[in-house]
PDB file with SEQRES, HELIX, SHEET and CRYST1 records, atoms N, CA, C and O in Angstrom:
SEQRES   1 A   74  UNK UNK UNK UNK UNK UNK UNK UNK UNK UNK UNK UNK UNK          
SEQRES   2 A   74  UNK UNK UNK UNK UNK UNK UNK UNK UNK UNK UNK UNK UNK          
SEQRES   3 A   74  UNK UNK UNK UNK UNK UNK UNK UNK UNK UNK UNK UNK UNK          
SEQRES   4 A   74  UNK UNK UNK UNK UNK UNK UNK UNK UNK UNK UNK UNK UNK          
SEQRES   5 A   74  UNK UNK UNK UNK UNK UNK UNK UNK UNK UNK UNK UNK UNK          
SEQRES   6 A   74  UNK UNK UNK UNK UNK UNK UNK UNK UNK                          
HELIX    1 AA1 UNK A    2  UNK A   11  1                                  10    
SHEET    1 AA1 5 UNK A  52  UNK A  56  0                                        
SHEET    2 AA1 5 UNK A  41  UNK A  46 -1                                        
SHEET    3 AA1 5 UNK A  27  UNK A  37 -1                                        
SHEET    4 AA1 5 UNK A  16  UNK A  21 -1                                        
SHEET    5 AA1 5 UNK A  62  UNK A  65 -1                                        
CRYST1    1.000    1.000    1.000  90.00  90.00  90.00 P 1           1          
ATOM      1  N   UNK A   1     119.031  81.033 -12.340  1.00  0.00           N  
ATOM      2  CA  UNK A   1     119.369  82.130 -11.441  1.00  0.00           C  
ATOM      3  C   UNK A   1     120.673  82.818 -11.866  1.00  0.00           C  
ATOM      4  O   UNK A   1     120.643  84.044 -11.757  1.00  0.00           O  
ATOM      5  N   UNK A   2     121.735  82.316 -12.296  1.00  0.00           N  
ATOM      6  CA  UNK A   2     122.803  82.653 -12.562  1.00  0.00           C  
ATOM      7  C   UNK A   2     122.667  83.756 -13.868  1.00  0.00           C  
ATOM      8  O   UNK A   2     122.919  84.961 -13.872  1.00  0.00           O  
ATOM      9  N   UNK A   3     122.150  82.836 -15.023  1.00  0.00           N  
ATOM     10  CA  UNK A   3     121.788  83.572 -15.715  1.00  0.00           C  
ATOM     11  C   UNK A   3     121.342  84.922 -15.960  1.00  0.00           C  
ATOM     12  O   UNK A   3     121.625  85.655 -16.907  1.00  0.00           O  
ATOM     13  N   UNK A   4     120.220  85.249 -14.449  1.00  0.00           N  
ATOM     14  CA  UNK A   4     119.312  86.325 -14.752  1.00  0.00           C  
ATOM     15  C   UNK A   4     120.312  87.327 -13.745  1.00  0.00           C  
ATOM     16  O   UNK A   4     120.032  88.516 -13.589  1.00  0.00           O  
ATOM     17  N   UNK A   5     121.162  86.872 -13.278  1.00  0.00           N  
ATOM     18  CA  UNK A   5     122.204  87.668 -12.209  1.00  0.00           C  
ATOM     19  C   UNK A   5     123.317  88.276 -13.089  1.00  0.00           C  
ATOM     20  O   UNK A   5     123.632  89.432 -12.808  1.00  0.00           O  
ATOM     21  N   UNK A   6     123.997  87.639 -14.168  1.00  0.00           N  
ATOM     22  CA  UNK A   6     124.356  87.723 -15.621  1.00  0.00           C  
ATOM     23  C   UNK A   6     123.976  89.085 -16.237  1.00  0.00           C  
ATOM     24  O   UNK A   6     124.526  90.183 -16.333  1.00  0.00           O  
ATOM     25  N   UNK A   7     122.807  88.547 -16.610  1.00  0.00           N  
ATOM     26  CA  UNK A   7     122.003  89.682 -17.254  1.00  0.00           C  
ATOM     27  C   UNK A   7     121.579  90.913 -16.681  1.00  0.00           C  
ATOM     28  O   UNK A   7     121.118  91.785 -17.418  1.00  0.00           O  
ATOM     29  N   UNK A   8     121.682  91.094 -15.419  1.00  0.00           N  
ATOM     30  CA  UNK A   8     121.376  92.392 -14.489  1.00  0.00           C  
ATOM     31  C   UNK A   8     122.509  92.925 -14.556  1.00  0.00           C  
ATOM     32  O   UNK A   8     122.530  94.117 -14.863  1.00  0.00           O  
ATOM     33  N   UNK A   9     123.674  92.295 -14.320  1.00  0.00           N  
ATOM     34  CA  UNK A   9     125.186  93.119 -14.347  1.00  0.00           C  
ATOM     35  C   UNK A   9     125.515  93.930 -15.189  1.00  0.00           C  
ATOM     36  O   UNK A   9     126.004  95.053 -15.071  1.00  0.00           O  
ATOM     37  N   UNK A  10     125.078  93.001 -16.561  1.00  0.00           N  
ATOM     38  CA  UNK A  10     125.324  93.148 -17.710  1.00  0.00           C  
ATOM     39  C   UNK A  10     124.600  94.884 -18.552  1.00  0.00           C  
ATOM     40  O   UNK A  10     125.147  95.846 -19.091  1.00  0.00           O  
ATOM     41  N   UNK A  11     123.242  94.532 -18.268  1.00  0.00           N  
ATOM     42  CA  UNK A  11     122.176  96.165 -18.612  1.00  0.00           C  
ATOM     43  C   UNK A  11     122.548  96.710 -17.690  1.00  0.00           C  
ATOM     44  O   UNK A  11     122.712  97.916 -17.880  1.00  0.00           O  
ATOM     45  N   UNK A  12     122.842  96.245 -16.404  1.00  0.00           N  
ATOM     46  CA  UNK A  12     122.916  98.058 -15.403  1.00  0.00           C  
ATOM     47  C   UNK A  12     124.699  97.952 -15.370  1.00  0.00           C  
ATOM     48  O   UNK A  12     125.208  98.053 -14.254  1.00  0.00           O  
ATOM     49  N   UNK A  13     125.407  97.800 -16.284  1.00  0.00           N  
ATOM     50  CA  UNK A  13     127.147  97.959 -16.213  1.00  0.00           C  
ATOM     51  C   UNK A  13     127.586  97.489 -14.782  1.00  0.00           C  
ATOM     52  O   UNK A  13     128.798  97.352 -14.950  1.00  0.00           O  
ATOM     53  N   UNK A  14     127.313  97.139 -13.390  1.00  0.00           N  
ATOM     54  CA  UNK A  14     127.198  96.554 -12.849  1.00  0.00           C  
ATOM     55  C   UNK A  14     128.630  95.517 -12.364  1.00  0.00           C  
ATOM     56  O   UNK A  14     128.560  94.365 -12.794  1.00  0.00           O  
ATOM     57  N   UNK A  15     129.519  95.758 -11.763  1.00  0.00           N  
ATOM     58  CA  UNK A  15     129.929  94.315 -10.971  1.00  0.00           C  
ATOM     59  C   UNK A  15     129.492  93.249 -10.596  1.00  0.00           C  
ATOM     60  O   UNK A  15     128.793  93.125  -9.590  1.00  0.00           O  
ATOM     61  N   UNK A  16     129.817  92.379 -11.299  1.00  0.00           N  
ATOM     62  CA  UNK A  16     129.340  91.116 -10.429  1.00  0.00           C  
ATOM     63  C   UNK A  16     129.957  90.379 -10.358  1.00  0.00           C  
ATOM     64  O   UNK A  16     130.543  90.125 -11.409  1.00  0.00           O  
ATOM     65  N   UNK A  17     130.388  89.281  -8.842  1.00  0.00           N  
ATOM     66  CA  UNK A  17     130.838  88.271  -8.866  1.00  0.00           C  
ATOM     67  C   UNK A  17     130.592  87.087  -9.208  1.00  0.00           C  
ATOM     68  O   UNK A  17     129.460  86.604  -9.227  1.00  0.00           O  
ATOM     69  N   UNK A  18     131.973  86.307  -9.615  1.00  0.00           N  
ATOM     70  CA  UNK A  18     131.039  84.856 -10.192  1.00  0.00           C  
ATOM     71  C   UNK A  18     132.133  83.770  -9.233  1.00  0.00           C  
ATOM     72  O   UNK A  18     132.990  84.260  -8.497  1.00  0.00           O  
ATOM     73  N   UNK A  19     132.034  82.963  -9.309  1.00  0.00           N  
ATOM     74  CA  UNK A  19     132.623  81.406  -9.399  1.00  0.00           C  
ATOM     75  C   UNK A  19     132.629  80.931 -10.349  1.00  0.00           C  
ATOM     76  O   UNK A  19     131.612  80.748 -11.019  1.00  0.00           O  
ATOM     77  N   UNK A  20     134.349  80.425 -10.846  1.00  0.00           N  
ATOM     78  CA  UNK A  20     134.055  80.299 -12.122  1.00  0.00           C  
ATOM     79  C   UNK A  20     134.843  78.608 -12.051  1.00  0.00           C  
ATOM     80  O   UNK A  20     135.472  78.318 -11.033  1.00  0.00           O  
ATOM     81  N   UNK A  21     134.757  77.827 -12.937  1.00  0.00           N  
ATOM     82  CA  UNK A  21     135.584  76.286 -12.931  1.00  0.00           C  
ATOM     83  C   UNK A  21     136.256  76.544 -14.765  1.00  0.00           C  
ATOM     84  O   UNK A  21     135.581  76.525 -15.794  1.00  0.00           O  
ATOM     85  N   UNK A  22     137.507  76.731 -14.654  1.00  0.00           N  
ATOM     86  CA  UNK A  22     138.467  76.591 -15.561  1.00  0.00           C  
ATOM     87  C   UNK A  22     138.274  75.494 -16.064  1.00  0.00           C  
ATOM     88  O   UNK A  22     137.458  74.685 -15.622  1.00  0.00           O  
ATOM     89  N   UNK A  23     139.318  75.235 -17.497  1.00  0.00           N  
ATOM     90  CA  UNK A  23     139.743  74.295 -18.150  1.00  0.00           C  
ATOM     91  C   UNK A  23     140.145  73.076 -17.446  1.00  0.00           C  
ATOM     92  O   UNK A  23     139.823  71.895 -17.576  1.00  0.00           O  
ATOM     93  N   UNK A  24     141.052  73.786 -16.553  1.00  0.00           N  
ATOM     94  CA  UNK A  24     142.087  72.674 -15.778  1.00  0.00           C  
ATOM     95  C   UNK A  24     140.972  72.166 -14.496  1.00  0.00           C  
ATOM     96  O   UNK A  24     141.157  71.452 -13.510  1.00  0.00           O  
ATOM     97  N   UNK A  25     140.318  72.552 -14.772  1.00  0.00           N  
ATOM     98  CA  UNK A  25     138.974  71.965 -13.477  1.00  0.00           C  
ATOM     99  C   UNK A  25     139.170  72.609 -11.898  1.00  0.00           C  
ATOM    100  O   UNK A  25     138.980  71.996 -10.848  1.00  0.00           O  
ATOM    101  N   UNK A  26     139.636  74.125 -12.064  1.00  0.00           N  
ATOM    102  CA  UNK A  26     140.247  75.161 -10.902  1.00  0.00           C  
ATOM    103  C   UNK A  26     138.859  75.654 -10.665  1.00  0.00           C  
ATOM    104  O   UNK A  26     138.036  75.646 -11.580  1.00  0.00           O  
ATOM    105  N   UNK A  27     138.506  76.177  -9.203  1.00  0.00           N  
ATOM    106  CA  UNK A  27     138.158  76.930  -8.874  1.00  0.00           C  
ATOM    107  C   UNK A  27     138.409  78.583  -8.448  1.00  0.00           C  
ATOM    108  O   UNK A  27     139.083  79.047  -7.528  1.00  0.00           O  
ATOM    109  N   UNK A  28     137.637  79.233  -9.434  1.00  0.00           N  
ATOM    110  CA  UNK A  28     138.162  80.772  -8.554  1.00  0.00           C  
ATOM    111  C   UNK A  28     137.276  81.536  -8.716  1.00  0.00           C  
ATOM    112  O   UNK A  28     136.430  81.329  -9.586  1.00  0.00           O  
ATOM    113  N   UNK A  29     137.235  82.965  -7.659  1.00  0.00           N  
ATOM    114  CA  UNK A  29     136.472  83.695  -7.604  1.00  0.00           C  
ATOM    115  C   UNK A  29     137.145  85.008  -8.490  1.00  0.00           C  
ATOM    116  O   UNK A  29     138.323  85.363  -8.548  1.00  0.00           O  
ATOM    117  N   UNK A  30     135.794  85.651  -9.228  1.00  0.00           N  
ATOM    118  CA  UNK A  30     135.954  86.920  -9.926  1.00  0.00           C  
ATOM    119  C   UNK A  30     135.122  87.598  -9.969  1.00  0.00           C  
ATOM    120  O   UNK A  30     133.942  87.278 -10.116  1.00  0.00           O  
ATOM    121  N   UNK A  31     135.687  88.991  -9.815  1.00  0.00           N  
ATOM    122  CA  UNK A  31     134.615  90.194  -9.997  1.00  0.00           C  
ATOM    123  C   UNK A  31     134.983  91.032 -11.540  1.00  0.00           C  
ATOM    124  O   UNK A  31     135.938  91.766 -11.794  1.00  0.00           O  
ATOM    125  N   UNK A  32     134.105  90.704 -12.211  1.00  0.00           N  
ATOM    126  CA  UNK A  32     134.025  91.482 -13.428  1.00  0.00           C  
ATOM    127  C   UNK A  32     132.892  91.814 -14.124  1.00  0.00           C  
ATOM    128  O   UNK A  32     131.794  91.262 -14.054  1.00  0.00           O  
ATOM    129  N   UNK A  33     133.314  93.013 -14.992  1.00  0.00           N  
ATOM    130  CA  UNK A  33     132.478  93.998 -15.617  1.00  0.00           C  
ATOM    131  C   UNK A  33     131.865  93.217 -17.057  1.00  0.00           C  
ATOM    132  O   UNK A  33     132.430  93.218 -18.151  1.00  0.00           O  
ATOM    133  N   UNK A  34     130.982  92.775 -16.830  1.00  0.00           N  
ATOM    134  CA  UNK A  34     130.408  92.248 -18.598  1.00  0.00           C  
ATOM    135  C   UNK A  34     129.830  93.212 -19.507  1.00  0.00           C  
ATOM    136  O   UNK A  34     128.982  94.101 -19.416  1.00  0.00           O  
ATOM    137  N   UNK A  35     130.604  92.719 -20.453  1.00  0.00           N  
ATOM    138  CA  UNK A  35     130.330  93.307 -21.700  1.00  0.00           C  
ATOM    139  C   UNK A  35     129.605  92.839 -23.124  1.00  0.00           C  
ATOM    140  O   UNK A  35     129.240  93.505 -24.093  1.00  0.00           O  
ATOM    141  N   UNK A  36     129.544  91.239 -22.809  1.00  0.00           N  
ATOM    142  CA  UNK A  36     128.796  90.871 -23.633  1.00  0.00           C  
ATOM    143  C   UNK A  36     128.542  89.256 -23.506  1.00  0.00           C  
ATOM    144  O   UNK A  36     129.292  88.306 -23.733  1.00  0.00           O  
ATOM    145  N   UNK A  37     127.150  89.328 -23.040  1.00  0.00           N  
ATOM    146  CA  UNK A  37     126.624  87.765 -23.006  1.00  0.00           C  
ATOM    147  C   UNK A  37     126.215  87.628 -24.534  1.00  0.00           C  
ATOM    148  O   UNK A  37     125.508  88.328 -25.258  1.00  0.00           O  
ATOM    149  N   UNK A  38     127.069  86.231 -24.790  1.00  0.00           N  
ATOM    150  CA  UNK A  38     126.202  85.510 -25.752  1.00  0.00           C  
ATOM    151  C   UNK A  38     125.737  83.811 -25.581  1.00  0.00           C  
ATOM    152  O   UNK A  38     125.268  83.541 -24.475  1.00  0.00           O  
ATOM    153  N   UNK A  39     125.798  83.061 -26.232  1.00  0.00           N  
ATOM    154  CA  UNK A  39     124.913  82.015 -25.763  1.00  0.00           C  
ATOM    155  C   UNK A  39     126.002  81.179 -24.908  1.00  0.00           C  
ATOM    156  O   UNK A  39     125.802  80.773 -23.763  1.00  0.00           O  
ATOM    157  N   UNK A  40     126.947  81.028 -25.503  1.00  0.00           N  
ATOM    158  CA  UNK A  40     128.251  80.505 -25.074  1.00  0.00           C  
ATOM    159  C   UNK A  40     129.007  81.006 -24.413  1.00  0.00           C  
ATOM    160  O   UNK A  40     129.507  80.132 -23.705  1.00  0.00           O  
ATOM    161  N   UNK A  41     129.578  82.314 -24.125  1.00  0.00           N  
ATOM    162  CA  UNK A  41     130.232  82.938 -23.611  1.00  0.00           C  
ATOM    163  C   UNK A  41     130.013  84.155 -22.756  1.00  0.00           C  
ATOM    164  O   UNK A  41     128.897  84.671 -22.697  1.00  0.00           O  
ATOM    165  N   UNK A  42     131.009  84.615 -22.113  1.00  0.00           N  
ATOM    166  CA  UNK A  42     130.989  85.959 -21.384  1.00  0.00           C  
ATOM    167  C   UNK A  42     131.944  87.073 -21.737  1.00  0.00           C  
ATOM    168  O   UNK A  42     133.041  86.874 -21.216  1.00  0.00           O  
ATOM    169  N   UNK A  43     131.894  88.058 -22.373  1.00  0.00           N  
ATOM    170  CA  UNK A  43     133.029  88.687 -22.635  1.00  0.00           C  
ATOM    171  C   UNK A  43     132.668  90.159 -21.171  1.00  0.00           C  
ATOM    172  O   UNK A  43     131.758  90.924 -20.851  1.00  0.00           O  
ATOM    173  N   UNK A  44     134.261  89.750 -20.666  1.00  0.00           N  
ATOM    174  CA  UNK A  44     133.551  90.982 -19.535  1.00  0.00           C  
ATOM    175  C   UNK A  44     135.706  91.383 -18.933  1.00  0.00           C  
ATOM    176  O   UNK A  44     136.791  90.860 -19.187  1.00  0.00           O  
ATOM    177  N   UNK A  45     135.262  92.459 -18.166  1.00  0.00           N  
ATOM    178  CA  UNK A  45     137.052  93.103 -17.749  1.00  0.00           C  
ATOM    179  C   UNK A  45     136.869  92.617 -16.617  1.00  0.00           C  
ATOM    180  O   UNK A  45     135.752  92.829 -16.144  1.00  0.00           O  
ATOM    181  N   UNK A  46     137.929  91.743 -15.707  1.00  0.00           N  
ATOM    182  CA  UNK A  46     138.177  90.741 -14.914  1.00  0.00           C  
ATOM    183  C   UNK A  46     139.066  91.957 -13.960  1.00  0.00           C  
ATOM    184  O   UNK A  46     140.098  92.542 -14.289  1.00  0.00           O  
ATOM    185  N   UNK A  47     138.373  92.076 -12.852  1.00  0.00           N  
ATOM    186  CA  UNK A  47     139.335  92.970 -12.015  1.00  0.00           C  
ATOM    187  C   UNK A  47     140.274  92.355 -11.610  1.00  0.00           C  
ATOM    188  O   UNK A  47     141.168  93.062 -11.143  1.00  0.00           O  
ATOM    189  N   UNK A  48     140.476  91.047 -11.597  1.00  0.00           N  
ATOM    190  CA  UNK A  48     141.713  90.389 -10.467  1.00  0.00           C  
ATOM    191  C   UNK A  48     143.084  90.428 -11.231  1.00  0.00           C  
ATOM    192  O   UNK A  48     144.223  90.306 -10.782  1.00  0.00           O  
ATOM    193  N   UNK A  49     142.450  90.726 -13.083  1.00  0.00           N  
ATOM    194  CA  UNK A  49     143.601  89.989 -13.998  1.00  0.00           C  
ATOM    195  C   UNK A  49     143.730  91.459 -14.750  1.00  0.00           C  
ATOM    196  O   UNK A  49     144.625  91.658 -15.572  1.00  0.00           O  
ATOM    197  N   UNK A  50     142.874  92.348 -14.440  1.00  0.00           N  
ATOM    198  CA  UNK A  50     142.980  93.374 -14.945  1.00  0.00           C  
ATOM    199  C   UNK A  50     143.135  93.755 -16.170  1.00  0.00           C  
ATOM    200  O   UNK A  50     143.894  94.701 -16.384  1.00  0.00           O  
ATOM    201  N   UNK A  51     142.492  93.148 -17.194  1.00  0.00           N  
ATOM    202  CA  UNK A  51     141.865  92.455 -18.544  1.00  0.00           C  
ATOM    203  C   UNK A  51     140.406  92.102 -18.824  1.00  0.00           C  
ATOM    204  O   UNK A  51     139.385  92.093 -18.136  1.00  0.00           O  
ATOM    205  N   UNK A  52     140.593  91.915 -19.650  1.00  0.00           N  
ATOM    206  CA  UNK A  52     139.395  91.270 -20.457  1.00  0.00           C  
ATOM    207  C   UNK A  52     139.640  89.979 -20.852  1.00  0.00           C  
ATOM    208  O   UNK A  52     140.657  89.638 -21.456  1.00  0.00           O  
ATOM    209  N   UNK A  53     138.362  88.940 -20.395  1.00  0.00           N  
ATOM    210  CA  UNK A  53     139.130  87.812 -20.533  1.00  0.00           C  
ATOM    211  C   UNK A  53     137.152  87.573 -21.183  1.00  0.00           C  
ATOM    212  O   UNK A  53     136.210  88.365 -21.206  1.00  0.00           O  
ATOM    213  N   UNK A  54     137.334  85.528 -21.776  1.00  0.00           N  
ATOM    214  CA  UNK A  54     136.418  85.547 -22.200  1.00  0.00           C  
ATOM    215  C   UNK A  54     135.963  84.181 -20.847  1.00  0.00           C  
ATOM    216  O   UNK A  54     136.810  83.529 -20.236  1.00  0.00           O  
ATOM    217  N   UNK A  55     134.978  84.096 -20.731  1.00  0.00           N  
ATOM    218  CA  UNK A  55     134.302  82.974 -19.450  1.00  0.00           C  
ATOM    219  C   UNK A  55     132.874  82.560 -20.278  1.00  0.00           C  
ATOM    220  O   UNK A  55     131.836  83.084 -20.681  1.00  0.00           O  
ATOM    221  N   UNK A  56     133.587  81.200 -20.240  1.00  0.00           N  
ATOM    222  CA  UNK A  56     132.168  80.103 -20.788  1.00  0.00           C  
ATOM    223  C   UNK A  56     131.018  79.865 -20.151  1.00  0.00           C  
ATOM    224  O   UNK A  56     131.397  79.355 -19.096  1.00  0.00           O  
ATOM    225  N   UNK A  57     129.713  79.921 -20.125  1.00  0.00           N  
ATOM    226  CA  UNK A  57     129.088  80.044 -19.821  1.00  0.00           C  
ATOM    227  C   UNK A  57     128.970  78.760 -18.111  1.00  0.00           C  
ATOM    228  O   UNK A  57     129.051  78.566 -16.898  1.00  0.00           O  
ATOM    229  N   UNK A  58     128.757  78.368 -19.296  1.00  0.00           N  
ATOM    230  CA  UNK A  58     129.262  76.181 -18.971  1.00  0.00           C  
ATOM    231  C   UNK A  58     129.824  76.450 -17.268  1.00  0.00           C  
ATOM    232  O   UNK A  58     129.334  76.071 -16.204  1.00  0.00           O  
ATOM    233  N   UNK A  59     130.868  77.142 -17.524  1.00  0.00           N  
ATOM    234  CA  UNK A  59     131.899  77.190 -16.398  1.00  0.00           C  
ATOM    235  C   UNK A  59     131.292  77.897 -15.591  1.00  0.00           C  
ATOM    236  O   UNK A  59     131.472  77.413 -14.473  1.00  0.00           O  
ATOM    237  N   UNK A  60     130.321  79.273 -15.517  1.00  0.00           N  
ATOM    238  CA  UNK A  60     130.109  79.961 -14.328  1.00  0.00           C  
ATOM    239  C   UNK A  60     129.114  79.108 -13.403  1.00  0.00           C  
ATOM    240  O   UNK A  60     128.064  78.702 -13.900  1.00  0.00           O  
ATOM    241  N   UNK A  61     129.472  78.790 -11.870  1.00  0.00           N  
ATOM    242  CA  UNK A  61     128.694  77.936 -11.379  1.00  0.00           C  
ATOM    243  C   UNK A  61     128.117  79.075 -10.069  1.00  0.00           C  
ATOM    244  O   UNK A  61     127.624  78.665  -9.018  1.00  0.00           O  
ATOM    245  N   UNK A  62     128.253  80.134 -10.312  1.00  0.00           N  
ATOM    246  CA  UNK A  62     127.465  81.071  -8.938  1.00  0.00           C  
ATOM    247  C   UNK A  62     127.545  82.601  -9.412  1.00  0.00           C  
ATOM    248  O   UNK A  62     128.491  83.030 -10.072  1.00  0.00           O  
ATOM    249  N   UNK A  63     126.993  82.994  -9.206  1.00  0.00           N  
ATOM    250  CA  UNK A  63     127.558  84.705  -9.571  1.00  0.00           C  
ATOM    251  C   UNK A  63     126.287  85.806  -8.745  1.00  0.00           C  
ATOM    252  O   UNK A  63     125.059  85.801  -8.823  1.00  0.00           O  
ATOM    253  N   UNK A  64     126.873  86.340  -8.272  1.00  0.00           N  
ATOM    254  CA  UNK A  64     125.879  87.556  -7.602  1.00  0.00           C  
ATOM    255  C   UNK A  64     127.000  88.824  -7.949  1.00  0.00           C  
ATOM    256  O   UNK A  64     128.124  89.048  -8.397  1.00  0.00           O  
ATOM    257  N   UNK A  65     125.235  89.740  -7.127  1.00  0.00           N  
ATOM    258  CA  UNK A  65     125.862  91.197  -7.252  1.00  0.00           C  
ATOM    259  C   UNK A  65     127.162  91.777  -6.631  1.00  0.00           C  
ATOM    260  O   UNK A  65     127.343  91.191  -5.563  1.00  0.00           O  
ATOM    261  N   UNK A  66     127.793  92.362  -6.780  1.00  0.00           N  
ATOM    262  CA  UNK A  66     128.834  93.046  -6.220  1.00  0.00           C  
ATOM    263  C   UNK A  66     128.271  93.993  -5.100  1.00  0.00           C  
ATOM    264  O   UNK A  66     127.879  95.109  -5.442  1.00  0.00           O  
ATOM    265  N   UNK A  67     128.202  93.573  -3.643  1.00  0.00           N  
ATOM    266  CA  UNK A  67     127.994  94.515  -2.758  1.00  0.00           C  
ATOM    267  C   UNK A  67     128.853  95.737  -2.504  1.00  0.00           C  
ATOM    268  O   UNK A  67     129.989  95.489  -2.099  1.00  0.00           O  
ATOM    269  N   UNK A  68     128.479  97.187  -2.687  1.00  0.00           N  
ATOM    270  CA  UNK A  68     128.845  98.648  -2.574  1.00  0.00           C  
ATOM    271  C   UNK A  68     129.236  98.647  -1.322  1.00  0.00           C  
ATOM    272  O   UNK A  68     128.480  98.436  -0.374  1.00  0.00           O  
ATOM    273  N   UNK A  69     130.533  98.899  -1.234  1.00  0.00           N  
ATOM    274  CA  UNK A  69     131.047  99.022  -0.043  1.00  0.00           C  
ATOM    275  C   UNK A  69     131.037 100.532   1.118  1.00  0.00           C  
ATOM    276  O   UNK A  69     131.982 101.290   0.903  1.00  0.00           O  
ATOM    277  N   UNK A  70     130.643 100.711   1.586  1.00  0.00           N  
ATOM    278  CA  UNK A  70     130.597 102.271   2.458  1.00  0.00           C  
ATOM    279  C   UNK A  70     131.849 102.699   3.257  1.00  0.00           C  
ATOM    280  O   UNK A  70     132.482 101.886   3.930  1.00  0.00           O  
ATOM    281  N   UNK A  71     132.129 103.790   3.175  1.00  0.00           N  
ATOM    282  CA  UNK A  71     132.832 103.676   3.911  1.00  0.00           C  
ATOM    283  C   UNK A  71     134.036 105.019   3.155  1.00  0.00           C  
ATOM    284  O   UNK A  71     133.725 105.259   1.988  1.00  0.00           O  
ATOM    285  N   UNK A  72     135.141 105.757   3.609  1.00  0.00           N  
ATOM    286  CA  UNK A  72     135.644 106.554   3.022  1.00  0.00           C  
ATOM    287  C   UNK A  72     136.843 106.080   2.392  1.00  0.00           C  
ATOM    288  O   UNK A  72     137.678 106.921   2.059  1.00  0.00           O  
ATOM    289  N   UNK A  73     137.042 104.950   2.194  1.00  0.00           N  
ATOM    290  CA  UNK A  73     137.831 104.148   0.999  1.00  0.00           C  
ATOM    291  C   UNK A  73     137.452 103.862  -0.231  1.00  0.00           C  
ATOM    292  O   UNK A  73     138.157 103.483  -1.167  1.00  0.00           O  
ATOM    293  N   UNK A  74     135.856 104.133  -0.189  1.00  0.00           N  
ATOM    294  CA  UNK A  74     135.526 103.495  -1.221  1.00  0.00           C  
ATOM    295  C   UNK A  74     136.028 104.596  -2.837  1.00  0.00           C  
ATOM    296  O   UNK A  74     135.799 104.170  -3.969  1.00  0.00           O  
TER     297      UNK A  74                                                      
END                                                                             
């Protein structure tokens, strides 16, 4: 499931959030833009860090769509 949530972000440019488990065995939540799944990795721009960072596959343990917010802030 994760995977194919991955891959939707990914072809439609797409936000998506993940849950991710670090090195140090951290939990955190991120919303970022992927740019490139490969078997091992995620290369995608991390809104929280405001970068591009790389996320192991291994590590993402949830990820959905980014719900569109309404509203005149958006």
């Amino acid at each position: 499931m994760v995977d194919q949530v991955l891959k939707r972000g990914w072809r439609r440019g797409e936000v998506t959030q993940i849950i991710y488990l670090d090195r140090q065995g951290r939990m955190t939540q991120r919303r970022i833009r992927i740019y490139t799944l490969n078997g091992e990795e995620v290369e995608a721009y991390c809104c929280e860090r405001r970068a591009f960072r790389r996320f192991k596959r291994q590590g993402i343990l949830a990820a959905m769509k980014e719900e569109r917010r309404s509203g005149p802030w958006q």
